[in-house]
Z-matrix of the N, CA and C atoms (Angstrom, degrees):
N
C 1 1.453
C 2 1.536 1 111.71
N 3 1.283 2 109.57 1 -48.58
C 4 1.675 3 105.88 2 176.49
C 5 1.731 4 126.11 3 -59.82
N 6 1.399 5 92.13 4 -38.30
C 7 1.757 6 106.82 5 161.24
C 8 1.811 7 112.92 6 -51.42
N 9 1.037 8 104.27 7 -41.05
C 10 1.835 9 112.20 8 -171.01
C 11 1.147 10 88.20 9 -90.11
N 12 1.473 11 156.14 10 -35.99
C 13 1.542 12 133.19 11 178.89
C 14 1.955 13 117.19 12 -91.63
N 15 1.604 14 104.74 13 -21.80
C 16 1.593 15 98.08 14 156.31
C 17 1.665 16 112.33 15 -69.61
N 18 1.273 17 120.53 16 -52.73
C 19 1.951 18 99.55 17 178.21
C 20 1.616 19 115.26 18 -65.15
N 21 1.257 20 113.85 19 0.16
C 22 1.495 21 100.34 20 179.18
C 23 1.505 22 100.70 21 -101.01
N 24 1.328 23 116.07 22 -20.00
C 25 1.790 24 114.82 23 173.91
C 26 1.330 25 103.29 24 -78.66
N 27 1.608 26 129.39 25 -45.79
C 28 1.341 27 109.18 26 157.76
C 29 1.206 28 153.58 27 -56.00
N 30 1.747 29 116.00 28 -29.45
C 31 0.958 30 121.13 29 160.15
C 32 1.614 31 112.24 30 -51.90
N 33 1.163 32 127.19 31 -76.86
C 34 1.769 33 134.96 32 163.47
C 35 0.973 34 93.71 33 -8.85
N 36 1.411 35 136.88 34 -68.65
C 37 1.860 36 128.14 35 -169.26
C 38 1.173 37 99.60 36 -57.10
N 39 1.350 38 121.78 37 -82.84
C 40 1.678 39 102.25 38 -164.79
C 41 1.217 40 135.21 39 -68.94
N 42 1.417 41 115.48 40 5.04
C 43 1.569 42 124.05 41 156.86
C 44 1.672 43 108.12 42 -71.42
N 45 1.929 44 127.97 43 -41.42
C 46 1.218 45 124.21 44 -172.94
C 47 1.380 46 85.90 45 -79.98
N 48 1.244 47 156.54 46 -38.13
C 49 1.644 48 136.94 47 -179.93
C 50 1.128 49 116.94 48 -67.04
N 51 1.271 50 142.95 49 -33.81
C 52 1.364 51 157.84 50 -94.45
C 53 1.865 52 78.27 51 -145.35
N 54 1.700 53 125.52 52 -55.20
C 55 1.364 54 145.76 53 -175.66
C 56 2.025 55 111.21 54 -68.89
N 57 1.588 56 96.64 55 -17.60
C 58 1.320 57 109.38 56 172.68
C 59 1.578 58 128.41 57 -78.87
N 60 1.541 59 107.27 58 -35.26
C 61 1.197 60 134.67 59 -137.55
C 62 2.216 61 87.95 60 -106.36
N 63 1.311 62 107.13 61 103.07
C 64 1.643 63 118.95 62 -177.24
C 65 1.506 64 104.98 63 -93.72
N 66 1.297 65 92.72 64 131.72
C 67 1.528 66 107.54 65 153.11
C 68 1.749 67 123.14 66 -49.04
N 69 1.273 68 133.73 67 107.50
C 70 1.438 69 115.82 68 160.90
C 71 1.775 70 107.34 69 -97.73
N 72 0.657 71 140.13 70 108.56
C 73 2.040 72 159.10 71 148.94
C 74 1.313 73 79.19 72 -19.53
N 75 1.469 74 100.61 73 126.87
C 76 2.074 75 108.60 74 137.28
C 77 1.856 76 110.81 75 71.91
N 78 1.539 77 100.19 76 12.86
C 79 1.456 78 90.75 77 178.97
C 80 1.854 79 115.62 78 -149.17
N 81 1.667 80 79.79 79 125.87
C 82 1.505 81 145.65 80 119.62
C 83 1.340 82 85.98 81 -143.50
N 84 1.976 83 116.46 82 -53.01
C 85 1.389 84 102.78 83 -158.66
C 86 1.714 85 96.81 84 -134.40
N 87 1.409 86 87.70 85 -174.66
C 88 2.122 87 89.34 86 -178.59
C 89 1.850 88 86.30 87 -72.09
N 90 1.324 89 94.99 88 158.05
C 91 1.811 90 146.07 89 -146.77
C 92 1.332 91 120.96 90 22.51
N 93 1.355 92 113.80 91 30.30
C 94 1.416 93 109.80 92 153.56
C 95 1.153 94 119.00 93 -92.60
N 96 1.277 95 138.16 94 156.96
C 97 1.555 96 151.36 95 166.28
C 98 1.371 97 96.27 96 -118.42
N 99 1.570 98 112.76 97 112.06
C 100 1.281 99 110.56 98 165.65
C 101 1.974 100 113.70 99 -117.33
N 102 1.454 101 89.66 100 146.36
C 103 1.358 102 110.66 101 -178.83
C 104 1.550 103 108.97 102 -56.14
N 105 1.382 104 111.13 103 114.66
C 106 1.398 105 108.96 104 169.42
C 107 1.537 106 124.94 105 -117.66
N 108 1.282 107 86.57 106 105.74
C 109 1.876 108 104.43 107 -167.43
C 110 1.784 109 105.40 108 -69.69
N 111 1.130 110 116.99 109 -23.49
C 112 1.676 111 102.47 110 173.36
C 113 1.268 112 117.21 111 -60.22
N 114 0.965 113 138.32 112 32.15
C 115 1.865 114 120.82 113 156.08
C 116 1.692 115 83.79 114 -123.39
N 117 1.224 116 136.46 115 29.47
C 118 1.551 117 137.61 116 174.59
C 119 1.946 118 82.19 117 -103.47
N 120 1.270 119 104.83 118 -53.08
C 121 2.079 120 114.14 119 -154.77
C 122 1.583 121 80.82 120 -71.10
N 123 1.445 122 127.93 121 -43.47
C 124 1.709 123 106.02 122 179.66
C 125 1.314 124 127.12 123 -63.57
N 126 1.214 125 120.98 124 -1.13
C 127 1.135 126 120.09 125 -163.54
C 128 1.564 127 110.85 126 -114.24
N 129 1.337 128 128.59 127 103.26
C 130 1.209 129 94.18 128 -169.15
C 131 1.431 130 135.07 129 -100.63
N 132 1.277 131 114.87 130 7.79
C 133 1.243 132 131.92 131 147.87
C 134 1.292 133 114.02 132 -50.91
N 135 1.422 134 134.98 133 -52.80
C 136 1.394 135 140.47 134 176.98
C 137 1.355 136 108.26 135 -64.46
N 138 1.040 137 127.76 136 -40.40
C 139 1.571 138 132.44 137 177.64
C 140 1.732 139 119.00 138 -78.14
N 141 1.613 140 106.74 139 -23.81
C 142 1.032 141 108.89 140 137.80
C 143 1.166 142 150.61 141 -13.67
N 144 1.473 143 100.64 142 -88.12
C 145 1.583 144 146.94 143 177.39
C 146 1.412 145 97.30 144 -64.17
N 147 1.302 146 125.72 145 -55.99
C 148 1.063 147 118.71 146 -146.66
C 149 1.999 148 95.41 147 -81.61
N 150 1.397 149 115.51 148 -44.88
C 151 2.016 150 117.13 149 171.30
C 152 1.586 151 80.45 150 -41.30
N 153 1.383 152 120.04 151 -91.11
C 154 1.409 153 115.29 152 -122.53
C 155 1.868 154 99.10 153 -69.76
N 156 1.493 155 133.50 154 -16.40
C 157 1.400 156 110.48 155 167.99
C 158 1.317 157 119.02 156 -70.68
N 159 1.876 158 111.88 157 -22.20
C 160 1.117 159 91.73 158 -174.15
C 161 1.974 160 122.14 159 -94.24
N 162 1.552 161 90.70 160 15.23
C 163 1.656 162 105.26 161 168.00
C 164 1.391 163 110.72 162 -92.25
N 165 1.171 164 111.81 163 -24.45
C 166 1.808 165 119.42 164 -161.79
C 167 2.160 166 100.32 165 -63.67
N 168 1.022 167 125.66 166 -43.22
C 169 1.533 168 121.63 167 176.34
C 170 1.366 169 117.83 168 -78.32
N 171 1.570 170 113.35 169 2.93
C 172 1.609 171 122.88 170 160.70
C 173 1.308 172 127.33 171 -98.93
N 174 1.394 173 116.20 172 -16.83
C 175 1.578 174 127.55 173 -168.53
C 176 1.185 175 116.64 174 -61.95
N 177 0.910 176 144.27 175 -25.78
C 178 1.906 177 139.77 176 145.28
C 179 1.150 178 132.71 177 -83.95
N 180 1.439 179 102.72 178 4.49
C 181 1.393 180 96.99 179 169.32
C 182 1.613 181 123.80 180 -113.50
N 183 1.621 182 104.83 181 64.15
C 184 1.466 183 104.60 182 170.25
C 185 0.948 184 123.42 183 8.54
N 186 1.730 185 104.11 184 54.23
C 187 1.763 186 98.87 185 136.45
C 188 1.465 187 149.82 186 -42.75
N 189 1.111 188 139.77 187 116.50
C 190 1.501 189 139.16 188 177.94
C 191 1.095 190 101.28 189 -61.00
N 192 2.006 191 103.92 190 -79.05
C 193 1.229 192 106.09 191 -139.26
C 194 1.887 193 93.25 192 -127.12
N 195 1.367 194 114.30 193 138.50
C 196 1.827 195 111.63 194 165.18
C 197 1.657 196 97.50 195 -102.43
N 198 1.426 197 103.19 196 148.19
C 199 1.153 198 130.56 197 -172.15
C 200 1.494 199 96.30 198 -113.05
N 201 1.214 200 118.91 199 107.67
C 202 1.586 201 112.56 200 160.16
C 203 1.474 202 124.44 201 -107.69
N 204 1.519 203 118.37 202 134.54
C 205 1.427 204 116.10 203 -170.92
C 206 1.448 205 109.37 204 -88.95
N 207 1.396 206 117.62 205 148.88
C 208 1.546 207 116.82 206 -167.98
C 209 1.713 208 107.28 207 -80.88
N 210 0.653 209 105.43 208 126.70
C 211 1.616 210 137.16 209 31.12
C 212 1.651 211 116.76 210 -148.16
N 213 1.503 212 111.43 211 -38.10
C 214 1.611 213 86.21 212 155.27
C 215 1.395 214 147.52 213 -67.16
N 216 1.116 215 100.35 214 -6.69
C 217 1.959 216 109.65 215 179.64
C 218 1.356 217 97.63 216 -89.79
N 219 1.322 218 125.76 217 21.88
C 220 1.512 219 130.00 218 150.88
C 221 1.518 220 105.10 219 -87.32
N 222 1.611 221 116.45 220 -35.92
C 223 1.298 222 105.28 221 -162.41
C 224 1.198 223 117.90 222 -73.02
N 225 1.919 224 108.82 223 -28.06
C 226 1.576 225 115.88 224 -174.83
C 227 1.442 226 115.17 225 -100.96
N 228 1.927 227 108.41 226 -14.58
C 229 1.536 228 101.05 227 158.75
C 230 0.962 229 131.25 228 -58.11
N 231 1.260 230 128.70 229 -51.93
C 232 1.800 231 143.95 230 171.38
C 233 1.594 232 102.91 231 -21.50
N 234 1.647 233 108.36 232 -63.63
C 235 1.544 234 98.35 233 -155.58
C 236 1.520 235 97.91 234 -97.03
N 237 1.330 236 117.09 235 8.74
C 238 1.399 237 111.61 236 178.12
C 239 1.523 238 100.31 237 -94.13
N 240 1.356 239 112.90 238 -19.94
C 241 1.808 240 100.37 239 176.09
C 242 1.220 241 109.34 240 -74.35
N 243 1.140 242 112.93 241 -48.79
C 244 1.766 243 140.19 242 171.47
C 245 2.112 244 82.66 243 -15.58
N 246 1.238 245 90.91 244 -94.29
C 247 1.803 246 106.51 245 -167.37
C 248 1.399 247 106.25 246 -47.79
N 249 1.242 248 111.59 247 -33.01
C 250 1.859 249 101.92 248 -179.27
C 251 1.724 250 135.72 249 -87.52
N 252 1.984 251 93.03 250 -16.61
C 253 1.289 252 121.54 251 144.07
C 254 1.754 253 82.24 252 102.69
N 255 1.385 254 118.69 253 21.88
C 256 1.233 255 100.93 254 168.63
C 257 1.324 256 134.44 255 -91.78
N 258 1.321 257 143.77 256 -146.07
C 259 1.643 258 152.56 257 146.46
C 260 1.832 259 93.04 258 -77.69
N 261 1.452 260 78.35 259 163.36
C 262 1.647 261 88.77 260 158.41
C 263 1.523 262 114.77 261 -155.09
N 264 1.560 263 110.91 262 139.99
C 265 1.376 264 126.29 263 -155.63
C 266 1.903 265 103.77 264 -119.04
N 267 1.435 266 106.23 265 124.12
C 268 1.056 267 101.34 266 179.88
C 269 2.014 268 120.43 267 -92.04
N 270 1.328 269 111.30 268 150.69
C 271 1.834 270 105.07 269 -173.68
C 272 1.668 271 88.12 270 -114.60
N 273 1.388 272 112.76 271 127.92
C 274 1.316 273 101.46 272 177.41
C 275 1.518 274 120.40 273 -153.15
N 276 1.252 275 134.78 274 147.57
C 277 1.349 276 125.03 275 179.30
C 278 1.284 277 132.43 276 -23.32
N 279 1.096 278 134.80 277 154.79
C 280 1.766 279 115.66 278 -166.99
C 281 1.105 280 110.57 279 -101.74
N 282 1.657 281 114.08 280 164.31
C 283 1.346 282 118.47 281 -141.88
C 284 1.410 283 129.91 282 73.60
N 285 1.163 284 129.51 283 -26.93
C 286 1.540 285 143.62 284 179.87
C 287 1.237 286 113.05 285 -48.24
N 288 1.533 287 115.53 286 -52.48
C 289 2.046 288 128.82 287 -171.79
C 290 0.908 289 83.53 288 -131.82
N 291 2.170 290 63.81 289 143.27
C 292 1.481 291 110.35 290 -161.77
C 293 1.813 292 116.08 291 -73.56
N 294 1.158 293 115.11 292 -0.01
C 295 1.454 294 116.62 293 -174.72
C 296 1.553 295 142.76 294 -113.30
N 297 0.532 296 149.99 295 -144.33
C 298 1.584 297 158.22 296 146.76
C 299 1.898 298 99.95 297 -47.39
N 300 1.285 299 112.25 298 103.55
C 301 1.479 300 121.31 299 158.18
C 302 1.106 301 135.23 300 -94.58
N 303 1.593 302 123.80 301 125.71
C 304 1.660 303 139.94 302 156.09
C 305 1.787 304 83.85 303 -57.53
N 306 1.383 305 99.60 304 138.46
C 307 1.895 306 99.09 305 157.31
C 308 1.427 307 117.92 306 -143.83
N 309 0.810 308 134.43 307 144.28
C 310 1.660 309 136.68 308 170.02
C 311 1.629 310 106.87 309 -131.84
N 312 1.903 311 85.82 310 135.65
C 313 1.445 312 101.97 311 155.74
C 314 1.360 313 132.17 312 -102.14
N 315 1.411 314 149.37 313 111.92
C 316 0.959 315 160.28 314 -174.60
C 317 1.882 316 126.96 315 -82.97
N 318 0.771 317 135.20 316 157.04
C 319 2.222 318 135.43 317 163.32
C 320 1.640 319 90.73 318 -94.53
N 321 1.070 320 80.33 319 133.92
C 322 1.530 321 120.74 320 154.21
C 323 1.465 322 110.30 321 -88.28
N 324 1.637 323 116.09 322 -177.03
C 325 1.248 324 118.16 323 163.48
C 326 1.827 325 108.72 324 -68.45
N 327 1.385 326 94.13 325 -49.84
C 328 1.639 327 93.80 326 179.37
C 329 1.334 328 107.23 327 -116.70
N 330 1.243 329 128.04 328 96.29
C 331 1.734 330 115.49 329 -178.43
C 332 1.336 331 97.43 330 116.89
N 333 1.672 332 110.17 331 -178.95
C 334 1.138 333 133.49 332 151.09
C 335 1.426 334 131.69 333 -112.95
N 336 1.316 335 103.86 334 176.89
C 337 1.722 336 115.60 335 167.84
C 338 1.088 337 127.72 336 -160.94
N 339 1.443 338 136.79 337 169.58
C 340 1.047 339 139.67 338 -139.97
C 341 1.495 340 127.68 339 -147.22
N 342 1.147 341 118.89 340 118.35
C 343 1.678 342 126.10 341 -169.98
C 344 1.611 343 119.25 342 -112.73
N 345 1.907 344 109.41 343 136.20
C 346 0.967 345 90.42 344 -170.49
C 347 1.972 346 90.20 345 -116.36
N 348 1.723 347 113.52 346 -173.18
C 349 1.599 348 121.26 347 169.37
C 350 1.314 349 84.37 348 -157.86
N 351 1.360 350 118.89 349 141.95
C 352 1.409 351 128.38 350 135.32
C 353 1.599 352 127.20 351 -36.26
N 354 1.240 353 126.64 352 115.49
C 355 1.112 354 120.00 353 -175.10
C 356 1.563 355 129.38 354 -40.82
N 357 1.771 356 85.07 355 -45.37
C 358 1.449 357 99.82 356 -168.20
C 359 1.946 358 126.71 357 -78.53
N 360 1.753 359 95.22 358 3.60
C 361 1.499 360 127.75 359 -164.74
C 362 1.673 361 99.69 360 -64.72
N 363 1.295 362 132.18 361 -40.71
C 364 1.537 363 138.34 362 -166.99
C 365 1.488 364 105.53 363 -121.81
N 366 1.139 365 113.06 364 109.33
C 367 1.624 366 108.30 365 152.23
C 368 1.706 367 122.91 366 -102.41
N 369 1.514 368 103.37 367 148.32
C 370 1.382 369 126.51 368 -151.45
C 371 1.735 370 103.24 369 -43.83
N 372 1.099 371 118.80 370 121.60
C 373 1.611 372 146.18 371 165.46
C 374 1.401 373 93.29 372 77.49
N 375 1.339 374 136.36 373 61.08
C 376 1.390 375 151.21 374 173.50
C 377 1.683 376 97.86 375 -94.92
N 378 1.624 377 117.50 376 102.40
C 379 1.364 378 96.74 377 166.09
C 380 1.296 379 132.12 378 -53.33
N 381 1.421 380 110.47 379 153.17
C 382 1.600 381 105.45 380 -168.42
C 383 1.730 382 92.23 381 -150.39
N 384 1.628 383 93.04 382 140.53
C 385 1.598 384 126.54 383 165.81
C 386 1.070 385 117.61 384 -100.13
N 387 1.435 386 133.62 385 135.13
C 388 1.826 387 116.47 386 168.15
C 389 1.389 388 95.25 387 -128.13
N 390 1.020 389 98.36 388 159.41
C 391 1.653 390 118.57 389 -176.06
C 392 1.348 391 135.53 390 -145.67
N 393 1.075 392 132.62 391 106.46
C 394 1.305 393 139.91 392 164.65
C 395 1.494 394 133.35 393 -87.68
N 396 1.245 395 114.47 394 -166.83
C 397 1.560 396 111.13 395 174.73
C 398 1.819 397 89.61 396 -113.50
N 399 0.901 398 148.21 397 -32.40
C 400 1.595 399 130.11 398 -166.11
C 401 1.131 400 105.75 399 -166.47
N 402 1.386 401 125.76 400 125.07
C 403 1.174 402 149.54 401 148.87
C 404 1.481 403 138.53 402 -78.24
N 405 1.605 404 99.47 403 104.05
C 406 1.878 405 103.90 404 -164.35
C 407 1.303 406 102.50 405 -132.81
N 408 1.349 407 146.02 406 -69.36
C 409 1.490 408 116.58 407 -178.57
C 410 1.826 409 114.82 408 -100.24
N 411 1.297 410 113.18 409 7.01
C 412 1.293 411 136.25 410 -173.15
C 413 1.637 412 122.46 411 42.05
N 414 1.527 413 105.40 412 36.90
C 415 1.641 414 121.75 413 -167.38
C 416 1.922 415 86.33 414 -90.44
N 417 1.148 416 127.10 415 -23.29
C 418 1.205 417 113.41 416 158.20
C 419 1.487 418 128.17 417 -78.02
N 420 1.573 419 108.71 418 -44.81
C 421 1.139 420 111.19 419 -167.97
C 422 1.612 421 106.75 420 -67.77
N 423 1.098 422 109.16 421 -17.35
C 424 2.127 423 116.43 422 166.58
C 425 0.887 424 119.14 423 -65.59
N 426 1.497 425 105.47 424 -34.64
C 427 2.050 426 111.01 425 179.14
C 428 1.060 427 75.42 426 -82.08
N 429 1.384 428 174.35 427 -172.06
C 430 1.343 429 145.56 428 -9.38
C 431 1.245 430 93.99 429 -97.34
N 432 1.293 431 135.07 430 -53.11
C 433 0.933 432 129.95 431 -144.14
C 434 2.238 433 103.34 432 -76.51
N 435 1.163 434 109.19 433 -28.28
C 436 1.193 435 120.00 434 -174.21
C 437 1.658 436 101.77 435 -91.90
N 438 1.390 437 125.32 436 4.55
C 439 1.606 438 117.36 437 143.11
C 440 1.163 439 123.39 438 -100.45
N 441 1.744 440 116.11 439 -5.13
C 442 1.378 441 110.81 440 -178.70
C 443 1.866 442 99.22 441 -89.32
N 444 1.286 443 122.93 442 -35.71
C 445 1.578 444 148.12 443 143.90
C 446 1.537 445 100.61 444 1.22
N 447 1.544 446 94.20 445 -78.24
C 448 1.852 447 121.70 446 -168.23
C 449 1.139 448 102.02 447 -54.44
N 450 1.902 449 132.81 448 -56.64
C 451 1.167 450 134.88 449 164.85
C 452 1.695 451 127.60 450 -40.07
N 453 1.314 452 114.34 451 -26.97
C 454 1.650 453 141.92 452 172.11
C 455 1.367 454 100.90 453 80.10
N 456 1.418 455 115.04 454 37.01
C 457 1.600 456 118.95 455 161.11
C 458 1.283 457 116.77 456 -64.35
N 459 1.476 458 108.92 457 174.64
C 460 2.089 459 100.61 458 -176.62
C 461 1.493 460 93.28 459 -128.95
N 462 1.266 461 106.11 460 98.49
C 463 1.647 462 115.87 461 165.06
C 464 1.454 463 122.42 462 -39.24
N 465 1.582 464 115.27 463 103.80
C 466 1.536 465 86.82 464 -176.42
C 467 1.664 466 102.49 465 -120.61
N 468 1.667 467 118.58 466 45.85
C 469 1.088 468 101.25 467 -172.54
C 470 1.445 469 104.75 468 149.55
N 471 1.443 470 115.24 469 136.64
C 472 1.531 471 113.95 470 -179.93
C 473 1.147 472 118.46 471 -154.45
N 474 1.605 473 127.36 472 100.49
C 475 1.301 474 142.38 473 -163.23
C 476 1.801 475 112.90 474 -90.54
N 477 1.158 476 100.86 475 159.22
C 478 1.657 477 101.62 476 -174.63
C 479 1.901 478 93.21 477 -157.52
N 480 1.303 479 144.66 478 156.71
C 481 0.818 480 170.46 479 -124.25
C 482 1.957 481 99.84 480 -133.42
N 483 1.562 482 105.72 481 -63.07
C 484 1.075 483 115.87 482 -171.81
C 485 1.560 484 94.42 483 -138.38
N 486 1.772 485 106.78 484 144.08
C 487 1.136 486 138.88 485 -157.87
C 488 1.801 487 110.30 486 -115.47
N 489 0.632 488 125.32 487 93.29
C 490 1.908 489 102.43 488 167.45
C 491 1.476 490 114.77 489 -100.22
N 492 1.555 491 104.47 490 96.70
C 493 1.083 492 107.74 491 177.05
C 494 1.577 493 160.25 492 -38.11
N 495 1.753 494 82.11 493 -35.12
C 496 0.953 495 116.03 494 -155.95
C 497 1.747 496 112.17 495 -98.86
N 498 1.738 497 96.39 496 4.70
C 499 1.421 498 100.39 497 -177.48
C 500 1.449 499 101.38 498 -112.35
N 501 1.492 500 130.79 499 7.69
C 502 1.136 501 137.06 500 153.33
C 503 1.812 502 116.01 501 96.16
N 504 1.685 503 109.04 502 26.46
C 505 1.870 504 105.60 503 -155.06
C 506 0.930 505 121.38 504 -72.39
N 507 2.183 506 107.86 505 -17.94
C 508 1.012 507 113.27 506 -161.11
C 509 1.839 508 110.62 507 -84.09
N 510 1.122 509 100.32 508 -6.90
C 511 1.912 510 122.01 509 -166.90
C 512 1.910 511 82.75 510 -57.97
N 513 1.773 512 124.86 511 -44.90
C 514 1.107 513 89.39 512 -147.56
C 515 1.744 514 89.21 513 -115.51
N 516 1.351 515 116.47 514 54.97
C 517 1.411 516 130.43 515 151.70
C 518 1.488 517 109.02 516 -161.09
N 519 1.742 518 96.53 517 75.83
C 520 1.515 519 111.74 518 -173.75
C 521 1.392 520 94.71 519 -89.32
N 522 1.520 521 111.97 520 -42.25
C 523 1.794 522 97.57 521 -176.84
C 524 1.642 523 117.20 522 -79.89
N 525 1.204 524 125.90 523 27.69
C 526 1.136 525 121.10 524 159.12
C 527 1.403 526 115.60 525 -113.24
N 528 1.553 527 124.53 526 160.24
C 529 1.275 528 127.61 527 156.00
C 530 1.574 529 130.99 528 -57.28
N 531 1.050 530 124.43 529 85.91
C 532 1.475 531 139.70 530 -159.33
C 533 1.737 532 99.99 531 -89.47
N 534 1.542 533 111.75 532 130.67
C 535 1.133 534 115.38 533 -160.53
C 536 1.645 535 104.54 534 -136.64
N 537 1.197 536 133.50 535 96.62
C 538 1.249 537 134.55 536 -170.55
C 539 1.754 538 125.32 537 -120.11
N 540 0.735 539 137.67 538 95.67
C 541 1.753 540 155.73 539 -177.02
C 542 2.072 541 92.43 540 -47.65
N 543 1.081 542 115.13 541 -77.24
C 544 1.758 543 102.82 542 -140.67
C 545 2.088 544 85.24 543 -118.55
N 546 1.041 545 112.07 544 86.42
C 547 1.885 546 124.30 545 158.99
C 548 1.491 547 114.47 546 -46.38
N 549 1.260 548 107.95 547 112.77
C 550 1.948 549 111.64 548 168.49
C 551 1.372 550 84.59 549 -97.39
C-alpha cells in the first residue's frame, strides 16, 4: 500500500511541474518551441519538489562532488549538494574562473563551443553528479562529462529536470545513470 501511494504522490509532482513548464514558439529562433522552466523557479513548492526528486535516485550513492553546468545546473546543483551533503563544482563558459582550467571544445549543430572546470575542482575517483536543467541533444552534457573524465572523477549519474526525448541526448551518455523528472 505505501508503494501504491508514493507513485501516486509522485506522479501528482511531475504532472504539477510538468503543468508549470510553458511552451515559448520560435525561441532563440523561428520553429523552435522552447521549454521554459521559469514559472517552475517561481514557484517554490515546484522548485521544491522538483531539487529534492531530482536528488532522491542519488541518496546512497556517496556522492562527493555535483557538477553543475552553467548556467542553470547551478540553480539545481547548489541545493542538490546541499541534500546530498556534497561540494559543488561549477562547468562554465570560458574565461568565467578565476584559475587553472580543464577546457573542452565540443560541435554544435552549427559551430562549436566551449567548456571550462577548474582543475583543481575533482580529485581522482571523487563521486560525481552533474546536473542541468534539460537535456536535448546531449553535445553538452558529453563535454561535461569528458572534463569531469579528464579530472579522473567517477561519474555516477546525471540528472536534468527536463528531458527532450525525442532529440536523442541520452544515446550519447548510455553508460551513465541518466535521471530525468518531466519527458517531451
Amino acid at each position: 500500500m505505501w508503494v501504491l501511494k508514493h507513485l501516486l504522490a509522485n506522479q501528482l509532482t511531475m504532472e504539477y511541474i510538468r503543468g508549470l513548464i510553458r511552451d515559448v514558439p520560435d525561441f532563440p529562433k523561428k520553429g523552435i518551441i522552447f521549454k521554459d522552466i521559469t514559472p517552475v523557479l517561481s514557484d517554490i513548492k515546484a522548485l521544491r519538489m522538483s531539487v529534492k526528486e531530482m536528488a532522491s535516485p542519488f541518496m546512497n550513492l556517496d556522492i562527493d562532488v555535483v557538477v553543475g553546468i552553467e548556467s542553470r545546473g547551478f540553480i539545481f546543483g547548489v541545493p542538490i549538494a546541499d541534500i546530498l551533503g556534497a561540494s559543488f563544482v561549477p562547468v562554465r563558459k570560458p574565461g568565467k574562473l578565476p584559475c587553472k582550467t580543464e577546457k573542452i571544445t565540443y560541435d554544435l549543430e552549427y559551430g562549436t563551443d566551449s567548456l571550462e572546470i577548474h582543475q583543481d575542482s575533482i580529485k581522482e575517483n571523487q563521486n560525481v553528479l552533474i546536473v542541468d536543467d534539460l537535456l536535448a541533444t546531449g553535445g553538452t552534457a558529453e563535454a561535461t562529462c569528458e572534463l569531469v573524465s579528464k579530472l579522473k572523477g567517477k561519474i555516477n549519474g546525471f540528472v536534468v529536470l527536463v528531458e527532450l526525448e525525442f532529440l536523442n541526448g541520452r544515446k550519447k551518455l548510455n553508460q551513465y545513470n541518466v535521471h530525468s523528472l518531466v519527458k517531451y
